[in-house]
DRENKE-306343 format. One record per residue (C-alpha): x, y, z; residue number from 1; residue in one letter. Coordinates in steps of 0.02 Angstrom, whole numbers, plus 50000, padded with zeros to 5 digits. Example, Ala and Ser with C-alpha at 12.3 -4.5 7.8 and 13.67 -1.06 7.14 Angstrom:
<sites>
px;py;pz;num;residuo
50615;49775;50390;1;a
50684;49947;50357;2;s
</sites>
This chain:
<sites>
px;py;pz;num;residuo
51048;48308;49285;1;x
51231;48353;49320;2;x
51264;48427;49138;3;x
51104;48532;49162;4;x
51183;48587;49364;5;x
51344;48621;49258;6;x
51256;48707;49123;7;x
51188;48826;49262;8;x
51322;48850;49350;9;x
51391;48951;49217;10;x
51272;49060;49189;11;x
51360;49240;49255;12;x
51269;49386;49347;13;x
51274;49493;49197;14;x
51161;49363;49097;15;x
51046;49383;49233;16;x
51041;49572;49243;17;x
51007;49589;49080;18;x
50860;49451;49067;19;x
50786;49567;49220;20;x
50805;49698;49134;21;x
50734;49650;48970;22;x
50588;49555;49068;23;x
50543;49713;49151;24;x
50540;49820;49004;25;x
50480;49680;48876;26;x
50613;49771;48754;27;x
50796;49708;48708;28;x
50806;49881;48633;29;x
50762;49955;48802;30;x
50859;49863;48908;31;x
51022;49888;48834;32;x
51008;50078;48848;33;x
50971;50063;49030;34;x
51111;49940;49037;35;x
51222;50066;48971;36;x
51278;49916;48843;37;x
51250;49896;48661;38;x
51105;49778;48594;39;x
51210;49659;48512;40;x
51264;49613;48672;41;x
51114;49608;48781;42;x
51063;49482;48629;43;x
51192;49389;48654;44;x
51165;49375;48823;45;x
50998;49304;48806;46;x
51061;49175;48690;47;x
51174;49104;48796;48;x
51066;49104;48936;49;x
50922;49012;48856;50;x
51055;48865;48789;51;x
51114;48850;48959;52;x
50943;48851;49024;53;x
50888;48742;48883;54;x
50694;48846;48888;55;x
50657;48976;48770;56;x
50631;49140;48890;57;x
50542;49261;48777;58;x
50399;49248;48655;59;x
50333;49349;48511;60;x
50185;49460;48528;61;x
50151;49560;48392;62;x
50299;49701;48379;63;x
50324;49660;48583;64;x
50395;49505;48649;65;x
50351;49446;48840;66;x
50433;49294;48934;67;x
50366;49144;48947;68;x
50339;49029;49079;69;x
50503;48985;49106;70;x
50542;49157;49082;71;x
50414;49207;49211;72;x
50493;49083;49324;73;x
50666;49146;49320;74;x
50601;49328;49317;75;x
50535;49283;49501;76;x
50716;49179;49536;77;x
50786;49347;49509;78;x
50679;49432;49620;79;x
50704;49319;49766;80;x
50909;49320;49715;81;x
50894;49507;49744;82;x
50785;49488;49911;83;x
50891;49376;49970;84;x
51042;49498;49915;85;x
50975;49639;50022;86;x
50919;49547;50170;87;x
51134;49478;50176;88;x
51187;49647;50174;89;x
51045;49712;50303;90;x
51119;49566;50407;91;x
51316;49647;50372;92;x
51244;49807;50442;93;x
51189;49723;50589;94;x
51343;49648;50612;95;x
51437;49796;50597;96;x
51306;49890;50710;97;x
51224;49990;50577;98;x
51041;49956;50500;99;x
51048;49981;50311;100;x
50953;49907;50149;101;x
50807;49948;50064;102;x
50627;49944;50151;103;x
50472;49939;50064;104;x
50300;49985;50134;105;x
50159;49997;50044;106;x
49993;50071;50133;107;x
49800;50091;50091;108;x
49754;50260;50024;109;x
49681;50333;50182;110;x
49841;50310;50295;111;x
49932;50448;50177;112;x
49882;50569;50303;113;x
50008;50510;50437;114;x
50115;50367;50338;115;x
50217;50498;50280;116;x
50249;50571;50443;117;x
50299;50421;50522;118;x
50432;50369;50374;119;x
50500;50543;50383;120;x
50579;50551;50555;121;x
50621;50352;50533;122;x
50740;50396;50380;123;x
50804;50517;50458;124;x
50856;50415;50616;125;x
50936;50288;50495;126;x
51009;50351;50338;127;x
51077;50189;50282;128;x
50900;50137;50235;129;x
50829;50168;50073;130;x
50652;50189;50084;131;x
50504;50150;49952;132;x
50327;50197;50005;133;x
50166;50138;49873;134;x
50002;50227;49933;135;x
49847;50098;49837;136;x
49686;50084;49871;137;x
49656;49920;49980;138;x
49610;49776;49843;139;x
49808;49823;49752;140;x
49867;49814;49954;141;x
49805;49635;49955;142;x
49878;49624;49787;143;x
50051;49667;49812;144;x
50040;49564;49989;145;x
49983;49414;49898;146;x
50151;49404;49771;147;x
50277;49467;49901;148;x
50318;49638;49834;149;x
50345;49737;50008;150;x
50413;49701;50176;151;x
50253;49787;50262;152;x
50080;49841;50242;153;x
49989;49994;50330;154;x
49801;49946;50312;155;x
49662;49947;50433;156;x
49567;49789;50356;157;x
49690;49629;50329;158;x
49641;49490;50225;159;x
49601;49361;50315;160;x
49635;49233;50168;161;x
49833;49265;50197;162;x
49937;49187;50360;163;x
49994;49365;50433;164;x
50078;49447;50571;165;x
49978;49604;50639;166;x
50052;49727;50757;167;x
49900;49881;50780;168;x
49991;50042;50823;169;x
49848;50198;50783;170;x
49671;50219;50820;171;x
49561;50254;50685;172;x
49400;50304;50725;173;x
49264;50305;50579;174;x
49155;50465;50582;175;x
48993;50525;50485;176;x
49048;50681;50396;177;x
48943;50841;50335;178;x
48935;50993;50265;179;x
48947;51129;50388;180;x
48786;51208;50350;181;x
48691;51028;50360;182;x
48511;51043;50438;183;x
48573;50904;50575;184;x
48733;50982;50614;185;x
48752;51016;50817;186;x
48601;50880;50836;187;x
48606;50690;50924;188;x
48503;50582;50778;189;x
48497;50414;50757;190;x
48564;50326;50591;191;x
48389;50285;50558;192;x
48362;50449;50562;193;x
48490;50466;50394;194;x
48360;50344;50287;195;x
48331;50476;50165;196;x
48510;50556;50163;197;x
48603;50553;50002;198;x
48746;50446;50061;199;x
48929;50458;49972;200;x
49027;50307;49962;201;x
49202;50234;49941;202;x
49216;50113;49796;203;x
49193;49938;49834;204;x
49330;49854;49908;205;x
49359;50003;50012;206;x
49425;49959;50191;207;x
49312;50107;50249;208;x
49169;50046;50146;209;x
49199;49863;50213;210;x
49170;49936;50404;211;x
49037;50058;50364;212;x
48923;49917;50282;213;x
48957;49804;50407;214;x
48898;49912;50542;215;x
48750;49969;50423;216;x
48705;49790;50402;217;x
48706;49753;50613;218;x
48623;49917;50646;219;x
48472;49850;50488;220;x
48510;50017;50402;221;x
48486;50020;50211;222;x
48581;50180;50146;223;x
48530;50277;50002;224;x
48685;50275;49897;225;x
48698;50415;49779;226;x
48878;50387;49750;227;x
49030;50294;49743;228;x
49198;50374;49743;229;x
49374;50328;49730;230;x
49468;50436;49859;231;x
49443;50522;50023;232;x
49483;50695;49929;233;x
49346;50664;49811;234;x
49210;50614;49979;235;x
49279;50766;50071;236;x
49255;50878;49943;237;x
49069;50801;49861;238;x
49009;50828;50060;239;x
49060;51003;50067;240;x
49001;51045;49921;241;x
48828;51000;49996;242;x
48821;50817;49890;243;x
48769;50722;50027;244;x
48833;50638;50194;245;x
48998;50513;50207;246;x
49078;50381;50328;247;x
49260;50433;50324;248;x
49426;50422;50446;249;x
49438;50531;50552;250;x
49625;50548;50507;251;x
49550;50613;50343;252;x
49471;50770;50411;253;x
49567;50797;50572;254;x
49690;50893;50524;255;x
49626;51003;50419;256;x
49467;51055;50528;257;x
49571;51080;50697;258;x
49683;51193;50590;259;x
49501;51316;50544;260;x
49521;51271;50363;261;x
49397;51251;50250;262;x
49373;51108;50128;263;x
49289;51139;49957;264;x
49161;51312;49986;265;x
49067;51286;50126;266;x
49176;51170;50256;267;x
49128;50995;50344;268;x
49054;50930;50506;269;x
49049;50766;50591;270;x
48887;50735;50648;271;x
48845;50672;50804;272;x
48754;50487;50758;273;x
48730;50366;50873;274;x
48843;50212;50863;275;x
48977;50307;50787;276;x
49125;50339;50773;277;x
49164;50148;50736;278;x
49322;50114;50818;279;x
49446;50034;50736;280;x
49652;50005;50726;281;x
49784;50043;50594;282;x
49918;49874;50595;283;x
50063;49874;50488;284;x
50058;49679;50430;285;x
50175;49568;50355;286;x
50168;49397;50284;287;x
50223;49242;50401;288;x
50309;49162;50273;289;x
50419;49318;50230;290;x
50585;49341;50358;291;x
50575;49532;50402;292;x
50753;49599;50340;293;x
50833;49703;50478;294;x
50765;49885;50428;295;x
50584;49815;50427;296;x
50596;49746;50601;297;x
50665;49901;50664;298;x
50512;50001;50576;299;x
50400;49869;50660;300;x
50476;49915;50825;301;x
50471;50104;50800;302;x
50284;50116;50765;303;x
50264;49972;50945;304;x
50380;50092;51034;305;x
50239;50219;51019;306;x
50125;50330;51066;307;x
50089;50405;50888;308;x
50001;50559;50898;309;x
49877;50621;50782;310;x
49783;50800;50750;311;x
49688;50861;50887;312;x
49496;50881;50837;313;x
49442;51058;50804;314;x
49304;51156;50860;315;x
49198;51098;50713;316;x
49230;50912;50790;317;x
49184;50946;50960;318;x
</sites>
């Protein structure tokens, strides 16, 4: 046991970059340009690292080569060494007053409409924080939640199969969207009275989708689904183009509507249904078993500090 602790111990931080880098890229050849070394010694690197480790790291596939699962092990060691990295000098800049290092927020595809806003004037108010923002549809969310890869989530829906932290900062009210020149537009209906509506959908695993059936399934409504599609561009602009009816944010269409724009040829409506809009709550989440660095709890207090505006409704919402 102590010649293996020995053995480790010499294993330098230059080894280790270059195993990251060569894990990442799956290419010796690869890594050693964006090492700025030659390949000889990113080989040699690797070599000594795997007798000091005393586990091959890499295996052949085909022309490619992919680590293995000690390789995969010390590809995540490496990721929680540079974590940890980050979250000591986030904890410097708290010392020294300042709030720097690197946050990363990833958020479900609908809260691009206003995730973007609320990063922006963040930044700016601290410029010592590097920011990384992934927009992915919700099932990738859970995903990338599930292995760690970002301090915070934007999503309206989280999983309730992870221990979380929620903090809800911005209404998001569901709302049945049309095209402008629908026969039901300006009327009060019912949503049985949307039985034989061609109904657009989000694809399945859709925190939209999620709500909408749910309330579908308490109200006893069985939709007629003509289609499914993967982004609220793609509903907005199938609906105006006459397609049928959607279930859609409100966050999605705001904007644009209160501005007189039109989407796709003829323009949208929200029609007035009963039982709708659904009312629900963007959280930004983050997992219990994660310390928030420094930057991340700041963010976290920024979007509690509140209130967040949003886009007034137009006059095709009222």
């Amino acid at each position: 046991m102590q010649n293996r602790l020995r053995r480790l111990q010499r294993i330098t931080p230059q080894q280790l970059r270059a195993f990251e880098a060569v894990a990442r890229l799956r290419s010796v050849t690869q890594a050693a340009r964006e090492l700025n070394v030659s390949q000889p010694t990113v080989s040699v690197q690797m070599r000594e690292l795997v007798d000091a480790i005393g586990e091959p790291l890499f295996e052949q596939v085909g022309r490619n080569i992919r680590p293995t699962q000690a390789g995969e092990a010390l590809q995540r060691s490496c990721a929680e060494l540079a974590d940890c990295w980050l979250r000591f000098e986030a904890r410097l800049g708290e010392i020294r007053g300042l709030v720097t290092g690197r946050l990363r927020i990833a958020a479900v595809t609908t809260a691009e409409y206003f995730v973007p806003d609320l990063v922006g004037p963040f930044a700016a108010a601290h410029p010592g924080v590097e920011m990384e923002l992934a927009i992915e549809n919700r099932d990738r969310i859970v995903k990338r939640l599930q292995r760690g890869e970002d301090d915070l989530a934007v999503m309206m829906l989280p999983p309730d199969d992870l221990s979380l932290q929620a903090a809800p900062f911005l209404d998001n009210p569901l709302v049945v969207i049309a095209a402008a020149a629908h026969p039901l537009a300006g009327k009060s209906v019912e949503l049985s009275d949307l039985a034989e509506q061609r109904w657009l959908m989000r694809e399945a695993g859709s925190g939209t989708r999620m709500v909408t059936e749910q309330r579908f399934a308490e109200a006893g409504f069985v939709p007629r689904v003509a289609m499914s599609l993967g982004s609220n561009e793609a509903i907005k602009h199938a609906v105006a183009a006459g397609l049928g009816i959607a279930v859609i944010s409100q966050l999605a269409v705001a904007s644009a509507l209160s501005q007189g724009l039109e989407e796709g040829r003829h323009g949208l409506i929200v029609l007035d249904v009963s039982g709708f809009p659904i009312q629900r709550r963007w959280s930004v989440v983050w997992r219990n078993d994660q310390s928030l660095s420094a930057p991340a709890r700041r963010f976290v207090a920024y979007l509690r500090a509140g209130p967040i505006e949003i886009a007034p409704l137009g006059p095709a919402l009222a």
